[in-house]
C-alpha positions in Angstrom: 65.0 184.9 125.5 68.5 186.0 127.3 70.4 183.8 129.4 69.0 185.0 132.7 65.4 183.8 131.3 66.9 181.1 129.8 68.2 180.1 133.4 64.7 180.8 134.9 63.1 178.7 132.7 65.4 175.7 134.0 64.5 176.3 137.7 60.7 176.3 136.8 61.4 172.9 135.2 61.4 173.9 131.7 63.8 172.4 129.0 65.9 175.0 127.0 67.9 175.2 124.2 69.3 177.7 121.7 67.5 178.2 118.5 71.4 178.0 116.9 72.4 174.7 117.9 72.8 172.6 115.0 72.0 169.4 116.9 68.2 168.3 116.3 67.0 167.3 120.3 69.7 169.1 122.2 68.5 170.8 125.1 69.5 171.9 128.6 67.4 170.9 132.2 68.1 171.3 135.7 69.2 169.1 138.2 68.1 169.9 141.6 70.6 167.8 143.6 70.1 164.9 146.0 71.7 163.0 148.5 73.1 159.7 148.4 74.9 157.2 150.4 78.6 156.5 150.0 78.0 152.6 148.5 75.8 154.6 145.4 79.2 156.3 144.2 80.5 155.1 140.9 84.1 156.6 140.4 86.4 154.1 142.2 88.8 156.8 143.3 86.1 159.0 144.7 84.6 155.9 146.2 88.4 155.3 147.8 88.2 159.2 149.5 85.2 158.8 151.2 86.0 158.6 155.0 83.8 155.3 156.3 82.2 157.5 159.4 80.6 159.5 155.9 76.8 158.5 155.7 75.6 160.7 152.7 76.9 162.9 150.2 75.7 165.8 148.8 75.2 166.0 145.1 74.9 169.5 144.0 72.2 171.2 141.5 73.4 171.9 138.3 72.6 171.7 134.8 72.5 168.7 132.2 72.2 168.9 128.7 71.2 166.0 126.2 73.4 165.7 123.6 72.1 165.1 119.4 73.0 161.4 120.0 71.0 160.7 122.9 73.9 161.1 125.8 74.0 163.1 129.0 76.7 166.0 129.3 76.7 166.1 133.2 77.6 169.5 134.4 77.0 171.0 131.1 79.0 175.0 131.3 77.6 177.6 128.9 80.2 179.4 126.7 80.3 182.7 126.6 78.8 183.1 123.5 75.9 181.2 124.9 75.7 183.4 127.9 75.2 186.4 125.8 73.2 184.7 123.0 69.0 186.0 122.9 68.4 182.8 121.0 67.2 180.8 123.6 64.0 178.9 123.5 61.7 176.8 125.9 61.7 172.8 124.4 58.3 171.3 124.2 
């Protein structure tokens, strides 16, 4: 599939990769996004930003992808080779 189905896939919930990825497990997913409170952020110097009178912040939906050695890439881009690639595949 293109990129566009590829991307369809991923809101549906499916897991997608490219059939020319050399990396054995590497796929894609969604993220939908959530909201948390200020004392749930990690990164002291974001932490440090965040006005006190702040209750929530929003984290918005993107895409992960989980690399061949078992780590998260959070806010994985596509190349433009992958963006025009008709390799891609729905992961069982």
């Amino acid at each position: 599939m293109n990129f566009g189905e590829a991307i369809k896939a991923l809101k549906s919930g499916n897991r997608v990769a490219r059939k020319g990825w050399n990396g054995k497990g590497m796929f894609v997913y969604f993220e939908s996004g959530t909201l948390i409170t200020p004392d749930k952020i990690r990164n002291l110097t974001l932490a440090k930003s965040i006005p006190d009178s702040q209750k929530y912040i929003n984290i918005n939906p993107h895409i992960d992808m989980k690399s061949v050695d078992g780590s998260i890439v959070v806010g994985w881009l596509a190349s433009q080779t992958d963006m025009l690639a008709d390799d891609w595949v729905v992961v069982e």
